[in-house]
N, C-alpha and C positions, 0 to 999 in steps of 0.2 A: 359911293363910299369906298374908300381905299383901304386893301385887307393890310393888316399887319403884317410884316414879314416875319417869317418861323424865326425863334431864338432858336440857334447850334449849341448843341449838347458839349458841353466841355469833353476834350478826349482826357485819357486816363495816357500819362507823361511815359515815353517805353524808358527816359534815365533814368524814371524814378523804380519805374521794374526792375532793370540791367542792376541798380544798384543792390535792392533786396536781395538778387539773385547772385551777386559777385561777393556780396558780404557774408556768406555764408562760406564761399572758399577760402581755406586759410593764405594759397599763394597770390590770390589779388583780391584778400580783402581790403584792403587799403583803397585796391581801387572804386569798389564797394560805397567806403565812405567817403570819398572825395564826389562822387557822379551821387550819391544822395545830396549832399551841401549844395551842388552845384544844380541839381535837380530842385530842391524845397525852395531855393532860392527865386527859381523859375516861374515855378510854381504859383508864390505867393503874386511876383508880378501880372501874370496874366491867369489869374483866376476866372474869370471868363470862356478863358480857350483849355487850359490844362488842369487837370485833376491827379490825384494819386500821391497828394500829401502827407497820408501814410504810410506808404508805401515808401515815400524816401525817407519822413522820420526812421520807421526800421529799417532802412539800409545805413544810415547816420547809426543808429542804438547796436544794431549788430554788427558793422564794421570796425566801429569801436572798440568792441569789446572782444573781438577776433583780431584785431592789430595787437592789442596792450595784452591781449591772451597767448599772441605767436612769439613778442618779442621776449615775454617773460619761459614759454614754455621751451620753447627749440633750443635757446641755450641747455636746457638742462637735458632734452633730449640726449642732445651733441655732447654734451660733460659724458652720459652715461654712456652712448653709443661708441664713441672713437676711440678710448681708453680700449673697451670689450673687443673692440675689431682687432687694436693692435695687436690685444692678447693671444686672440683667435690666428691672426696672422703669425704671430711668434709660434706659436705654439705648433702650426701644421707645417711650418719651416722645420723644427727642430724633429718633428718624426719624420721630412725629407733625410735630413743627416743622419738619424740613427738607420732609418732604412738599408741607408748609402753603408754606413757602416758595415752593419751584417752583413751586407752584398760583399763587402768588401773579404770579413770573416768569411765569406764562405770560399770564395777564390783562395785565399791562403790554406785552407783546410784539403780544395782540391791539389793545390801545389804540392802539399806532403801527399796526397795519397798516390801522386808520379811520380814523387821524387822518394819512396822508404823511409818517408816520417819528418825528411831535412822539412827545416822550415827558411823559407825565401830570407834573404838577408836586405831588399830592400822592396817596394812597391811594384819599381818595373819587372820583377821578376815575374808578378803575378797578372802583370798588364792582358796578358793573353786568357785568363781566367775569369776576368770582369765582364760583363754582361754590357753590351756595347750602351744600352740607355741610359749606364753607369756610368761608362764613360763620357757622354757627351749629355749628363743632367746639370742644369742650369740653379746654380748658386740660390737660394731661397732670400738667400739673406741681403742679396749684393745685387743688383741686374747686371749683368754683363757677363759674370765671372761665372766660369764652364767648370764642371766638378772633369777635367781627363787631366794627364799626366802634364802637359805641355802647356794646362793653364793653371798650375797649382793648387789644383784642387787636392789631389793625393799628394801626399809628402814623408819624409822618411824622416822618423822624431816627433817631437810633439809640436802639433797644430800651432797655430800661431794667430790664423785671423778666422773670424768665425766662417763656418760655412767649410772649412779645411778639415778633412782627415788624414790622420797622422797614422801611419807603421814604423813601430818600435821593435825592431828586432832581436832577438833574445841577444845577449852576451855569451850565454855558453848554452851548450844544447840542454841540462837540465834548470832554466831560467824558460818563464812563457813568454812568449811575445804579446803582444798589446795593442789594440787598435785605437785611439782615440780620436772621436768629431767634439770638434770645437764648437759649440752650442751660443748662442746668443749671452747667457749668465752663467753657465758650466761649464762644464768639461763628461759626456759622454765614456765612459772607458768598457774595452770588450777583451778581457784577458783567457789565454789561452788555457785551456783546461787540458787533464791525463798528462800534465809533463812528467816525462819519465825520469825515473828518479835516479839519483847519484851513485854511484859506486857503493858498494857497503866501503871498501878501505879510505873513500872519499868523506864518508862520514861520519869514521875511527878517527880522523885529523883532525 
């Protein structure tokens, strides 16, 4: 009498795992639910040989719902995140400039205390005053464009393109002089304080 031959145990489908397991990532759930379809469909043909028909249903049910969850969520992620970066970026730009500024204030302040109170009549006066990383600091605003004297970063008057600091020179020695950076939506201004004052017979006229 002739034994039966063993029935083989359906194996358990490793697509229909990968997919469970893929459907839970947001960056390749998609592919999640395409290798479940692609899996249950399998599946259903050779039910004999492969098992794990749940296993691709929920890679089908949670890829789903992680694709139609990614496309609706990440935009608004993105609405909220890249508006808050620019600001962050604007914002740590503009204390580069006001930095550069003072830096700038304080060069001037050392120039009178050489020179018996004169105050510089233009920028290059004080070029030797500036702190060389002042010199040679890189525009926040602009790539390319060098805050030194020979790339228009300092200038004599007022500012003109952002990321520029301007020295306004007094007009007469009792008038302050004025520093102003040009700011992405402003105008920055650093005005000269103790300006000594005018003649008494100067302010009888």
């Amino acid at each position: 009498m002739e034994q039966a031959a063993p029935v083989s145990k359906p194996k358990t489908s490793g697509m229909a795992i990968w997919s469970l397991i893929l459907s839970f990532i947001p960056i390749v759930c998609l592919a999640g639910l395409i290798l479940g379809i692609i899996s249950a469909v399998k599946i259903g043909k050779r039910k004999e040989e492969l098992k794990g028909r749940g296993l691709a249903i929920g890679g089908i049910v949670i890829g789903a719902l992680s694709t139609l969850s990614s496309c609706f969520i990440l935009p608004i992620i993105a609405a909220i995140a890249i508006p808050n970066f620019i600001s962050y970026q604007s914002k740590a730009g503009n204390a580069v400039i006001r930095t550069t500024a003072r830096s700038v204030e304080i060069a001037v302040e050392m120039y009178k205390a050489e020179h018996n109170g004169e105050r510089p009549m233009s920028v290059r006066d004080v070029e030797g005053f500036l702190p060389e990383e002042t010199r040679k600091l890189k525009n926040p605003f602009y790539k390319g464009q060098v805050y030194s004297l020979s790339g228009g970063g300092l200038v004599d008057g007022e500012p003109i393109h952002p990321g520029q600091i301007g020295y306004i020179a007094p007009k007469s020695p009792y008038e302050p002089y004025e520093i102003v950076a040009k700011l992405k939506t402003e105008d920055f201004r650093l005005t000269e304080e103790n300006v000594p004052p005018p003649p008494e017979e100067a302010q009888g006229e």
